[in-house]
Phi, psi and omega in degrees: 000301160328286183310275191345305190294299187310307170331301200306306197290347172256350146246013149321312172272356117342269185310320179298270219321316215255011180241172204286151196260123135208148212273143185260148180290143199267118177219128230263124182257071191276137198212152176264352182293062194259250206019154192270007189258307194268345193283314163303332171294307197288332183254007145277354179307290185304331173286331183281352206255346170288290152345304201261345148258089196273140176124349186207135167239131196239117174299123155244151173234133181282135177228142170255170194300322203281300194249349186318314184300354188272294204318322154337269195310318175321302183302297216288314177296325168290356181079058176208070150260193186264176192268343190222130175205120198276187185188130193285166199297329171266027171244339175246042144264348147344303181268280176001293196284346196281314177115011183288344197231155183283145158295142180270165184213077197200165191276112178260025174271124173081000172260138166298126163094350192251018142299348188275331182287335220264129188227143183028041188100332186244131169318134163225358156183190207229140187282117178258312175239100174242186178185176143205211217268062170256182163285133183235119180277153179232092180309334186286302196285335156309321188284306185288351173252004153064058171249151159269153185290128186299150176239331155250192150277022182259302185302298120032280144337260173337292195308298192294320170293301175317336199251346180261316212294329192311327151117203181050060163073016196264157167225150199264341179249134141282111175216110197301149185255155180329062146305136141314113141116357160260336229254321169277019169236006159254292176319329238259349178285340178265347179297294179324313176298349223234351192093319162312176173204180135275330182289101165253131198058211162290003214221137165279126152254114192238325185295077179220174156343263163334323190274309184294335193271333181283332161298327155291323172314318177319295195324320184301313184314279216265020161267334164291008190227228192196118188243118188198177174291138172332268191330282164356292190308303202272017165301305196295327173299283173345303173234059170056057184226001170260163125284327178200126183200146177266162184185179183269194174296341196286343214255355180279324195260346139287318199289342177277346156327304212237333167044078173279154182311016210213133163286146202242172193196116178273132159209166194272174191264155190305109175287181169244032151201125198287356163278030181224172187271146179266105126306119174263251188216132164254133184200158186191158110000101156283146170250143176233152173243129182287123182320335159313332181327173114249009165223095181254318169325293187308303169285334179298320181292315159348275182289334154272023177277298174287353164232030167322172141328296181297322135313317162288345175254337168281328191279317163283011165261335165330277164304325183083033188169178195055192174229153157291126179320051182229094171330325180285342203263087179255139188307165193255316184315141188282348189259312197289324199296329198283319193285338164306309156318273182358294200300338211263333173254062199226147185233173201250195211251162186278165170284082170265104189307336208256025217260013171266304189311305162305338182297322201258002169269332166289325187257009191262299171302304166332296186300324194287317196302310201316292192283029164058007181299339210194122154315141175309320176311306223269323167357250151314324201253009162270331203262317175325269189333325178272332168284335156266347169290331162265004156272347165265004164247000000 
């Protein structure tokens, strides 16, 4: 049996040495999907796109969340980015306005979400994953402070005080502490309920109405709650010591994991009048192709490959949360059905090239009013003032 085997295989090299070598093409693929759940999906993706165009091999690079965006910029600035490059969703108007990226071309009817690619008209990347933002109730402690589910913010309050007032360490609001990249993606949904935005035009604008009245409200919030890190926040939901914190799909999917003693409840978000809709925060994973390419054909097949349907429902069944970008493909589950409803009223971060930078000036305010440093007036117009030195720089 040993000789037989020892045969096949020298003429196998045999048959490899001897036939003619050709080298294959390269196509540089950077993606954040390293976790042990999702990463095997992406690289059968890539075996099959392989598979079915031969003759072309695809580099994948893992990039993380802590440094990608610099290793991003770094490329694009030595003129060396990849041919395929994902970007979180408050990231490509940034590349976008810059001229970093090719214009797309693909049927965007029935897809979710693909207004956050769009700039002056033209496409500049494609929805690969998305999600967003609800509220998740803790029913036992609703029951022991003998509350209902808020239909506004006035009520809302009034819920979030009864549930702190209970004592033992409970608090009735989650309320995210300066985190980078969380902390305006929690206010920014109550500006939106309240009727405001920021965006006027091309331009941030926060010295308004709307902005002042949702930012004292916050604050009134998190005077009910525990303002600590996310992750903290939703430990402590875990072991029944919130009453109400908003969160994604990840946090549905510890809690059925983990099957805590206390019944739970998904609900969309509290407007502040309750005949209107509560809009929430949306966000997700793109596909992009950087205008540099020279196999922009190639990456292009590429990327509809990985966010076909099909694919996209398998890499969120991975994971256990978020959706594949299809308005049709809606979950049968009653909890997954909210965050889904959610999505069709969730709006995305504004399209700002300058908007990583803004983000977090926006949440330096949030943060002053919370901790009581600063009046909402006194803020609001420090954070205006910052926001224009970098936009004139």
């Amino acid at each position: 049996m040993k000789q037989k085997l020892t045969a096949v295989i020298f003429a196998l090299t045999i048959t490899v040495s001897c036939a003619p070598s050709r080298e294959k093409q390269t196509l540089e693929f950077w993606h954040f999907w390293t976790d042990p759940q999702a990463k095997p999906v992406i690289e059968h993706v890539v075996g099959k796109f392989e598979q079915d165009n031969p003759g072309w091999k695809v580099n994948l690079t893992d990039l993380t969340w802590t440094d990608g965006h610099q290793k991003i910029v770094v490329a694009f600035g030595a003129g060396k980015p990849p041919d395929l490059l994902e970007l979180g969703s408050d990231w490509i108007a940034e590349f976008a306005f810059s001229g970093a990226l090719a214009e797309l071309n693909y049927d965007t009817s029935g897809m979710l979400l693909v207004n956050n690619a769009v700039l002056d008209g033209k496409i500049y990347g494609r929805p690969w994953f998305v999600d967003s933002r609800v509220l998740y109730y803790n029913l036992d402690l609703f029951e022991r402070a003998s509350a209902k589910a808020p239909s506004d913010w006035m009520e809302l309050e009034q819920v979030c005080a009864k549930i702190s007032s209970l004592g033992d360490g409970i608090a009735g609001f989650a309320a995210n502490s300066n985190e980078p990249h969380r902390l305006y993606k929690k206010f920014l949904p109550f500006l939106w309920s309240a009727g405001g935005d920021i965006s006027c035009g091309t331009d941030i604008c926060l010295e308004t109405e709307p902005m002042h009245r949702s930012l004292e409200y916050y604050a009134r919030l998190v005077r009910a709650g525990r303002i600590d890190s996310q992750k903290n926040l939703e430990d402590a939901f875990i072991e029944g010591k919130i009453g109400v914190i908003m969160s994604g799909g990840w946090l549905l999917q510890r809690l059925e994991k983990l099957k805590p003693p206390f019944g739970f409840r998904l609900e969309t978000m509290v407007p502040e009048d309750s005949t209107k809709k509560g809009i929430s925060f949306a966000g997700g994973e793109f596909l992009v192709i950087p205008a540099k390419s020279s196999k922009k054909e190639m990456a292009q097949k590429l990327m509809a490959l990985l966010t076909g349907s099909e694919y996209g429902r398998i890499l969120c069944d991975s994971v256990g949360f978020g959706f594949p970008p299809y308005r049709h493909i809606a979950p049968t589950d009653s909890n997954r059905t909210v965050l889904f409803n959610q999505l069709q009223n969730s709006r995305i971060a504004p399209l700002h090239p300058q908007w990583v930078y803004i983000e977090q000036i926006i949440e330096n305010m949030v943060e002053a009013v919370m901790l009581g440093k600063m009046s909402s007036a006194q803020a609001i117009a420090a954070a205006q003032k910052k926001i224009a030195d970098v936009r004139d720089h």
